[in-house]
N, C-alpha and C positions, 0 to 999 in steps of 0.2 A: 790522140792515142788513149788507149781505155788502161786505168792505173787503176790496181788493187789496192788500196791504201787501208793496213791491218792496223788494228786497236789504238787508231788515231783518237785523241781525246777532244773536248766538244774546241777546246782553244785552238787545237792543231787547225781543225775544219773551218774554221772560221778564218785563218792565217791564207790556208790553201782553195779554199773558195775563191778569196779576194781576189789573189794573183793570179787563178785561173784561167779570171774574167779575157783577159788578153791572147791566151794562151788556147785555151779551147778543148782539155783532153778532157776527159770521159772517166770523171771520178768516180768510184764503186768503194764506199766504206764498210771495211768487213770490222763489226764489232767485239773483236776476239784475237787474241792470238794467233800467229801462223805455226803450225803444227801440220802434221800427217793428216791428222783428221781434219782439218779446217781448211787445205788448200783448197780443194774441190768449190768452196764456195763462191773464188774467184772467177771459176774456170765460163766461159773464155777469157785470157786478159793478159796479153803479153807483157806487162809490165807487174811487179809487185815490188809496195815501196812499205818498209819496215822501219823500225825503231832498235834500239840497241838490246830492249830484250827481247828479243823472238832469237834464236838459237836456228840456223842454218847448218847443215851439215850435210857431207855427201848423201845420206839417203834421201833426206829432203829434197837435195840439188836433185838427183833423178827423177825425180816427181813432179818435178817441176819441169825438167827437162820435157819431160814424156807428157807433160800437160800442155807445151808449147810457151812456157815462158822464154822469154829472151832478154830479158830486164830487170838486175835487182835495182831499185833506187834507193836508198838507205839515206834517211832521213837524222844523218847524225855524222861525224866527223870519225869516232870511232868505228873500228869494222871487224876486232877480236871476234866478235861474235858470227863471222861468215866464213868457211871455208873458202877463199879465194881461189886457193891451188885448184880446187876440186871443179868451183863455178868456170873459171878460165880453161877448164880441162872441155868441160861440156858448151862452151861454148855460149856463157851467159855472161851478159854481162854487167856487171857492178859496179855503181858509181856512188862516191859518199857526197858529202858538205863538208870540204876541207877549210872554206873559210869564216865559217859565220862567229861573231862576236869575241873574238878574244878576250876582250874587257869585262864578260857576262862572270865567264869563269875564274876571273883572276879577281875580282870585286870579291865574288862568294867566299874565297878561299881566306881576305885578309877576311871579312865579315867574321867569318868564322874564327879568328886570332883573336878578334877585338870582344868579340862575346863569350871567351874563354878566358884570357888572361884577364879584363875585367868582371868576372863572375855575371855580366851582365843579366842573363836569364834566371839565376839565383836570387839578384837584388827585386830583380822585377815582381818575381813571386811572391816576396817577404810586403813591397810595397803595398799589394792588393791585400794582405794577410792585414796590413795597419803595424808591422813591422819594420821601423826604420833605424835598426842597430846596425854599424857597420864593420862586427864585429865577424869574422870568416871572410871577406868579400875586396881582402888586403889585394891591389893588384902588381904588376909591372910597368916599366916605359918601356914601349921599343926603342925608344930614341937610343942608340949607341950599344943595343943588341945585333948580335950576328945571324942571319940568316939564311940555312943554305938552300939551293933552289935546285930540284934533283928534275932534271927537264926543262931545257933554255930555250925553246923553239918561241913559238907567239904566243901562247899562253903566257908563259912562265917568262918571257922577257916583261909581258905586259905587270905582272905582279910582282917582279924586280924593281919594275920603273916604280910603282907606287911604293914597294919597302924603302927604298931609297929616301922618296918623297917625307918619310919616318925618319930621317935619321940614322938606317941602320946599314950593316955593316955587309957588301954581297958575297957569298961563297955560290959557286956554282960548278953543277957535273953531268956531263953532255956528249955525246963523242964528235957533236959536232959544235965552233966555238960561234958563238953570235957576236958581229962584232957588236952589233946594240947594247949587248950585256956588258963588252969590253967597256963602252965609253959610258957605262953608271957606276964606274968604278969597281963589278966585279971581278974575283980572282976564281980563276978556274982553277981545281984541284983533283982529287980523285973522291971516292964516295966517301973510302976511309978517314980522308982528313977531315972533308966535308962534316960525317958525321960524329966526328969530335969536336968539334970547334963549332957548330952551331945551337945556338940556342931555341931555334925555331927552324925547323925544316918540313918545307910545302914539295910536293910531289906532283909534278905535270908531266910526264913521262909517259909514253903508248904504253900499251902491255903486248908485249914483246916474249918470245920465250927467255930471253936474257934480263928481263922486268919483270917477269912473275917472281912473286913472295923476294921481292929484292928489299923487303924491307920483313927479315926475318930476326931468330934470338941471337944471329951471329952481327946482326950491322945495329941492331939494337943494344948491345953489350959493349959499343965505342961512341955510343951518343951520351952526352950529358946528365942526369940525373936531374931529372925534374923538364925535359926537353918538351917541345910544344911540338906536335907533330899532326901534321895537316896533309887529308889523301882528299883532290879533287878529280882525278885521272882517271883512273881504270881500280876498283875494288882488287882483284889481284896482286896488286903490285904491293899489295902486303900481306903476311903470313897473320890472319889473325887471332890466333891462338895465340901464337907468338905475341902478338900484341897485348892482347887480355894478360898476360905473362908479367910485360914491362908495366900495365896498368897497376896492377896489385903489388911488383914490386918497388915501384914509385920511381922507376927511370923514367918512364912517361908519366910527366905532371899534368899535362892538357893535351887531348887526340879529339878532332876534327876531323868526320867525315862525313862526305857528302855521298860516296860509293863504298857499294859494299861487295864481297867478290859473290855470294851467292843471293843479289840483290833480283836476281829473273824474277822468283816467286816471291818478293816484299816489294816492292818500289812499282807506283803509281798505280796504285789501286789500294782501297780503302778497305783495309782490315782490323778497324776498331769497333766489328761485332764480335772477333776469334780470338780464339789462345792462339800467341805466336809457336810456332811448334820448332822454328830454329834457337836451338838452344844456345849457341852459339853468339849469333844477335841479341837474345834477351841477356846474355851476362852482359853486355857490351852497354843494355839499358841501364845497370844495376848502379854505374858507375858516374859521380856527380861533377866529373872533370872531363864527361867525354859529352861532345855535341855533336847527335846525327842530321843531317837532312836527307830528303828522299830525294837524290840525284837533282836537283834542283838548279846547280849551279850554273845551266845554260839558259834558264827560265826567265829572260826578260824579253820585252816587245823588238827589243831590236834586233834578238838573238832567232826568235821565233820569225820574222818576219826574212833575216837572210835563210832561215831553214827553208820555208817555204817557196821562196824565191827561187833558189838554186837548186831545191829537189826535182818541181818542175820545169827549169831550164834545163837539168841534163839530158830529162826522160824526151823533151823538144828538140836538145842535140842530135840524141839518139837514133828520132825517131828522119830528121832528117841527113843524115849523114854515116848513119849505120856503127857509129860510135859516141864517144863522150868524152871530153878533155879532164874529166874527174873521173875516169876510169880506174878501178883496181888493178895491179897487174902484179900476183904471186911472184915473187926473186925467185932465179930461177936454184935449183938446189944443186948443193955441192957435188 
């Protein structure tokens, strides 16, 4: 089956080449974003498989309808970014990567704990400087620290199991209860307590309309003062202004993020010839206790290798059986 595969980068093609091999579809790499103006380049090609930032929306979906797609493959576990309702309406259909690497993203996220509370990227810079005071660079133990885990599914059990492994203490809030989480000895609670009592809270949570900016001045204003706050999930799921807010006023001591909510036009392309023109992102640089990465967190061989795998097994499901066992399906509405 012939796949549109849009602004796949050179590691992606080298992943989905390989698995191909077996597989036999008819790859078309479009070098560019999927947009209004860039669908046409697919055209013919019943299937187009995308990335978390290309932005689908009903006028798109008609365009796509009326081009003869019949296949989103989305080549990522999240799907915020696809009007589902709309695609299900027309009759497309969408299938994610619900299970690749758990481990990918929950690694990144202490990564990011451990290179924050130990000033790590700080001392490193001083080293190459010829700089060995260790005077600013005071750190923490986790050992017998609280952490709460605001998202208990397979990520965020995965990065329970390892706080644990730390010594530390589990709060978690979910509306669904894991019992995996029950037997690492965490206490499930609500967000409010959650974010009083933790000294460290990581966020692996969909974005949800009940998850956007859930981490806004009102849940920030019952966290701890000097709290270590860690976003590897979806950039929405925190208000950040509101954040830049607790940054300055030193309720947030250390912020970890790996997403960012208006990451479409920053993340995974190389703009260290330009002014950043999001003003917003640049305070967020300005700040010597906050650590970004560029969506990074899914970014190991093994992570990429289930991406690959399962993106062209569904589009093979698909193609012989007229569906796909990872299919989206829009809840129906109230």
């Amino acid at each position: 089956m012939k796949i549109a595969i849009y602004n796949a980068q050179p590691y992606e093609k080298k992943y989905f080449d390989r698995y191909n091999r077996t597989l036999g579809h008819e790859l078309l790499y479009v070098d560019t974003h999927l947009d209004a103006t860039t669908l046409a380049l697919c055209n013919p090609s019943p299937v187009i498989c995308v990335f978390v930032n290309d932005q689908i929306q009903r006028p798109l979906l008609e365009q796509m309808r009326d081009q003869g797609v019949r296949m989103i493959a989305l080549r990522s576990s999240g799907f915020n970014h696809v009007d589902i309702r709309a695609a299900n309406e027309m009759g497309i259909l969408v299938a994610n990567v619900p299970g690749y690497s758990p481990y990918a993203v929950a690694e990144h996220a202490v990564a990011l704990i451990l290179c924050l509370i130990r000033k790590v990227l700080r001392a490193h810079a001083r080293v190459h400087e010829g700089n060995f005071s260790l005077n600013g660079l005071m750190g923490f133990d986790l050992h017998g620290k609280t952490v709460g885990v605001v998202g208990t599914g397979r990520i965020g059990c995965v990065f329970a199991t390892i706080m644990r492994g730390f010594g530390c203490g589990l709060l978690g809030t979910d509306p669904v209860v894991n019992e995996r989480c029950l037997g690492l000895g965490m206490e499930y609670v609500s967000l409010e307590t959650l974010c009083r009592h933790s000294d460290i809270i990581s966020l692996h949570c969909p974005l949800l309309p009940d998850t956007r900016h859930l981490i806004d001045d009102h849940t920030l204003s019952m966290m701890k003062s000097g709290v270590c706050l860690i976003n590897t999930c979806r950039g929405a799921v925190i208000d950040t202004p509101a954040v830049i807010g607790g940054l300055k006023s030193g309720k947030i001591g250390y912020l970890g993020l790996d997403v960012y909510e208006e990451e479409e036009s920053l993340f995974f392309e190389d703009h260290s010839d330009t002014v950043l023109s999001d003003d917003v992102f640049a305070r967020l640089l300005t700040f010597n206790n906050v650590l970004v990465t560029g969506h990074q967190g899914y970014f190991t061989r093994e992570a990429i290798t289930d991406i690959a795998r399962t993106t062209l097994a569904n589009v093979a499901e698909f193609e012989e059986t007229g569906s796909c066992s990872n299919q989206l399906i829009a809840p129906l509405e109230q």
